[in-house]
C-alpha positions as CSV (number, residue, x, y, z in Angstrom):
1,X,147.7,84.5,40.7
2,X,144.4,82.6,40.8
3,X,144.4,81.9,44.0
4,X,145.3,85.1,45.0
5,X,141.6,86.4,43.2
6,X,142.9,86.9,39.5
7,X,140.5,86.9,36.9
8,X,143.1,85.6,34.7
9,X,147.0,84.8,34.3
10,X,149.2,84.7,31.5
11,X,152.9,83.1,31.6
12,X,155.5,84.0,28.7
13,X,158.8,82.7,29.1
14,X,161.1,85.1,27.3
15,X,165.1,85.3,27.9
16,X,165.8,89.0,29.6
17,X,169.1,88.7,28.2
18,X,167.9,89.1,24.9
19,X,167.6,92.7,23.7
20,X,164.5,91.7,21.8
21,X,162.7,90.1,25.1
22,X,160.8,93.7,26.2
23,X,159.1,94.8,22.8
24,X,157.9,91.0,23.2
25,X,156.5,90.9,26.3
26,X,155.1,94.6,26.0
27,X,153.8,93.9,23.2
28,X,151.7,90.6,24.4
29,X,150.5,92.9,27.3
30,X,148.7,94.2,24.9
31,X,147.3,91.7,23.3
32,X,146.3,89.6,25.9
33,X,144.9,91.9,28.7
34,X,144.6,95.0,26.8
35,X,147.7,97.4,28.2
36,X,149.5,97.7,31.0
37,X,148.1,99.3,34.6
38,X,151.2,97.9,37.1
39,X,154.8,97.0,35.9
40,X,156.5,95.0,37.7
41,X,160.3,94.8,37.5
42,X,161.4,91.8,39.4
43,X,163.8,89.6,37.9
44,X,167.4,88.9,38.4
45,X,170.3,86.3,37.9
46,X,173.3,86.1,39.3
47,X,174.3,87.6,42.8
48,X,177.0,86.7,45.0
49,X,180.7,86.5,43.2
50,X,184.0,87.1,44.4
51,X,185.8,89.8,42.4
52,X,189.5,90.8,42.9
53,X,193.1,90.2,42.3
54,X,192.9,86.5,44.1
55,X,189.2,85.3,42.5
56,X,188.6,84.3,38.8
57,X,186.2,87.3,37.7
58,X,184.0,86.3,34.6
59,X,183.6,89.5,32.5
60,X,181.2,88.1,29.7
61,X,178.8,86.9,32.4
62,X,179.6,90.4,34.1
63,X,177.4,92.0,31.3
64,X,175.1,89.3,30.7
65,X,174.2,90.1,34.8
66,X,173.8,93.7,34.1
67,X,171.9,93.2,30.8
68,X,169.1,91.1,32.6
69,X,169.3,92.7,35.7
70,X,169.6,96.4,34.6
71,X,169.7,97.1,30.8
72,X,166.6,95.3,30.3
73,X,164.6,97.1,33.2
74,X,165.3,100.3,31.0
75,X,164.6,98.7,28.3
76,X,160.7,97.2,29.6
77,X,160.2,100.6,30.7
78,X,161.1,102.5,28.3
79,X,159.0,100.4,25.6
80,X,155.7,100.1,28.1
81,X,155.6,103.8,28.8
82,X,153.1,104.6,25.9
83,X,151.1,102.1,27.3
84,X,151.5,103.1,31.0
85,X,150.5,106.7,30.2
86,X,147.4,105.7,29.0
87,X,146.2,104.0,32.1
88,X,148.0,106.2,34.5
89,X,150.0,103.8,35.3
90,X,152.9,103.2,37.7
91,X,155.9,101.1,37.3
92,X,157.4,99.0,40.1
93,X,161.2,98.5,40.2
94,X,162.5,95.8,42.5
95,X,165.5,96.8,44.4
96,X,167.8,95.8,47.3
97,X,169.8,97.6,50.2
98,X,173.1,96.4,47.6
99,X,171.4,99.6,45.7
100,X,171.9,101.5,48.3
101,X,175.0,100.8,49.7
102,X,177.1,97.8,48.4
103,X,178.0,94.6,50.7
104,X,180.2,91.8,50.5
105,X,180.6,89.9,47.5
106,X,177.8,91.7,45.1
107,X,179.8,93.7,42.9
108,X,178.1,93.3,39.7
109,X,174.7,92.6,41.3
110,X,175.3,95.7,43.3
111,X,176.2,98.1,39.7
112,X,173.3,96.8,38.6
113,X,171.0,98.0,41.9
114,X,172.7,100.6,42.2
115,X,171.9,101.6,38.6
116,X,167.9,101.3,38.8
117,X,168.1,103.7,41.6
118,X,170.2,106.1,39.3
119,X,168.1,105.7,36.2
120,X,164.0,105.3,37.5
121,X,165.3,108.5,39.6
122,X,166.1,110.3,36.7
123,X,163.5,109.1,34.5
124,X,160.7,110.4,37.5
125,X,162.3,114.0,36.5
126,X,161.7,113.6,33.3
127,X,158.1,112.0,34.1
128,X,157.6,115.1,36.1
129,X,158.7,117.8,33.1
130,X,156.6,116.0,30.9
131,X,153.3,116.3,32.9
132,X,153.1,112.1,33.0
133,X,150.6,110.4,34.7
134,X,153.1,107.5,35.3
135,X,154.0,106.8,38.5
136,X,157.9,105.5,39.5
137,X,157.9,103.1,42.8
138,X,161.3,101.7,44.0
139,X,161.0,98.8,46.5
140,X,164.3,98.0,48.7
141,X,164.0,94.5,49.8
142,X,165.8,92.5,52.7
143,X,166.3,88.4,52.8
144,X,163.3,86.9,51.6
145,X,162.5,82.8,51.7
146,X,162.1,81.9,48.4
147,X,163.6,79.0,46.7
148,X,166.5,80.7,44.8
149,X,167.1,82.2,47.9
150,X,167.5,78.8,50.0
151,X,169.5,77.4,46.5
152,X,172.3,80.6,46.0
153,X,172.6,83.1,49.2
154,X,171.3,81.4,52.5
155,X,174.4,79.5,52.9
156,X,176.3,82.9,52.5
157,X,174.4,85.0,54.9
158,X,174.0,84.5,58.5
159,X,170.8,86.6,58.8
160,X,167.6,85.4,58.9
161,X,164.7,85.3,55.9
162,X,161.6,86.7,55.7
163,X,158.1,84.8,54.6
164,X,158.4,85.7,50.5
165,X,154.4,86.8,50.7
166,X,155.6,90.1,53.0
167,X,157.5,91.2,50.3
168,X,154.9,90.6,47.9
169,X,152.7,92.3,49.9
170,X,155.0,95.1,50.5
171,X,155.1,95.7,46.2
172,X,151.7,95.3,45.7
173,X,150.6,97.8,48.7
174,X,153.4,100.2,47.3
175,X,151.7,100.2,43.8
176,X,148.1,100.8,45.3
177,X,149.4,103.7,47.2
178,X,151.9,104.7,44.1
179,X,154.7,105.4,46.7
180,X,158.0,107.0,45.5
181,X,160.0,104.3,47.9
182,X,159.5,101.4,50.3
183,X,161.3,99.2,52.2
184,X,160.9,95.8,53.5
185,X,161.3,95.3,55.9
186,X,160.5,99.0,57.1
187,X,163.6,98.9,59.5
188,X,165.9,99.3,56.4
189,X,164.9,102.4,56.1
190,X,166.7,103.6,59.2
191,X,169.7,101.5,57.9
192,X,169.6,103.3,54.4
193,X,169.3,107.0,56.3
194,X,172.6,105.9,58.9
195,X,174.7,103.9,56.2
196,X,176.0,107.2,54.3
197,X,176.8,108.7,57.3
198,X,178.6,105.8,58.7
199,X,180.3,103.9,55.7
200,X,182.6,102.0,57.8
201,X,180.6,100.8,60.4
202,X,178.2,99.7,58.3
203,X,180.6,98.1,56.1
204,X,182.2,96.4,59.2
205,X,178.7,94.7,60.2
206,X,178.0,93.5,56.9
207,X,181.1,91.9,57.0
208,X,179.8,90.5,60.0
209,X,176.9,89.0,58.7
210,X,178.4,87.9,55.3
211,X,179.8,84.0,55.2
212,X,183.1,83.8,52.9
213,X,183.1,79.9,53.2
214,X,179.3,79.6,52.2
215,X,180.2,81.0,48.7
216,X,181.6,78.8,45.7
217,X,185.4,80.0,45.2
């Protein structure tokens, strides 16, 4: 963040998994830098995971994956909002096209992206009935290179990654502008407009591009 021209960083490790983790971190916002002008909702575990009659599904990790990578979204937002109204500020929610439509081996990590679409939808209605100043931005991502990337899902894709500063790019230009949606790559957009009305094709090609024997059993 330095580097990049910040004035000043702060790191707080916090466990997302712990229902106590957003109060926390909202709270040293605050504290630290004064409020909140940009939230940025960008944190995950888990994401590829077979799930059926002939795979070992883990249920207890199952919620822990939708407690980090949805639950506490809600909860961040929710608890930031006061803040956020008083800069006009805008939160940023980090999706994927498995939020849009779901591909191969994602289940949970899919309910979970497919539940911030679903819930920072709904809660821009309510923004909007309550005369808020906050702004909701949903950013659909594609393959990026980072190193989790190359360590848990390049070995199970065979498509090819994007440098990770385009889609940090991409979320920072989409808070400036305060848009309602963006993609990045933009071409996903087209894909997210023709999936619906084409379910199986587009579930045949990401069959296609999805690599069984590159995922643990």
């Amino acid at each position: 963040c330095r580097a990049a021209g910040a004035a000043e960083a702060h790191v707080l490790p916090l466990d997302l998994a712990d229902e106590t983790a957003p109060r926390k971190l909202v709270a040293a916002a605050e504290e630290l830098m004064g409020g909140i002008d940009v939230l940025v909702l960008n944190h995950i575990i888990g994401f590829f995971q077979k799930w059926g009659a002939h795979s070992s599904p883990d249920l207890p990790y199952a919620r822990t994956v939708l407690q980090v990578n949805l639950l506490s979204y809600i909860a961040l937002a929710t608890t930031a909002l006061p803040v956020l109204e008083q800069s006009r500020g805008t939160v940023v929610v980090v999706s994927s096209f498995a939020g849009k439509m779901p591909t191969p081996f994602t289940t949970v990590y899919a309910a979970a992206k497919h539940g911030l679409h679903g819930f920072f939808g709904g809660l821009r209605q309510d923004l909007w009935y309550a005369r808020s100043n906050v702004s909701i931005t949903v950013c659909v991502l594609g393959a990026f290179s980072t190193p989790r990337f190359h360590d848990n899902v390049k070995s199970a894709l065979r498509l090819p990654s994007l440098p990770a500063t385009q889609a940090a790019e991409c979320i920072v230009d989409s808070a400036l502008l305060r848009a309602r949606e963006a993609y990045c790559p933009s071409a996903m957009r087209v894909a997210a407009i023709l999936a619906p009305l084409f379910p199986q094709s587009f579930e045949a090609l990401f069959r296609m591009v999805h690599n069984e024997s590159g995922l643990e059993a």
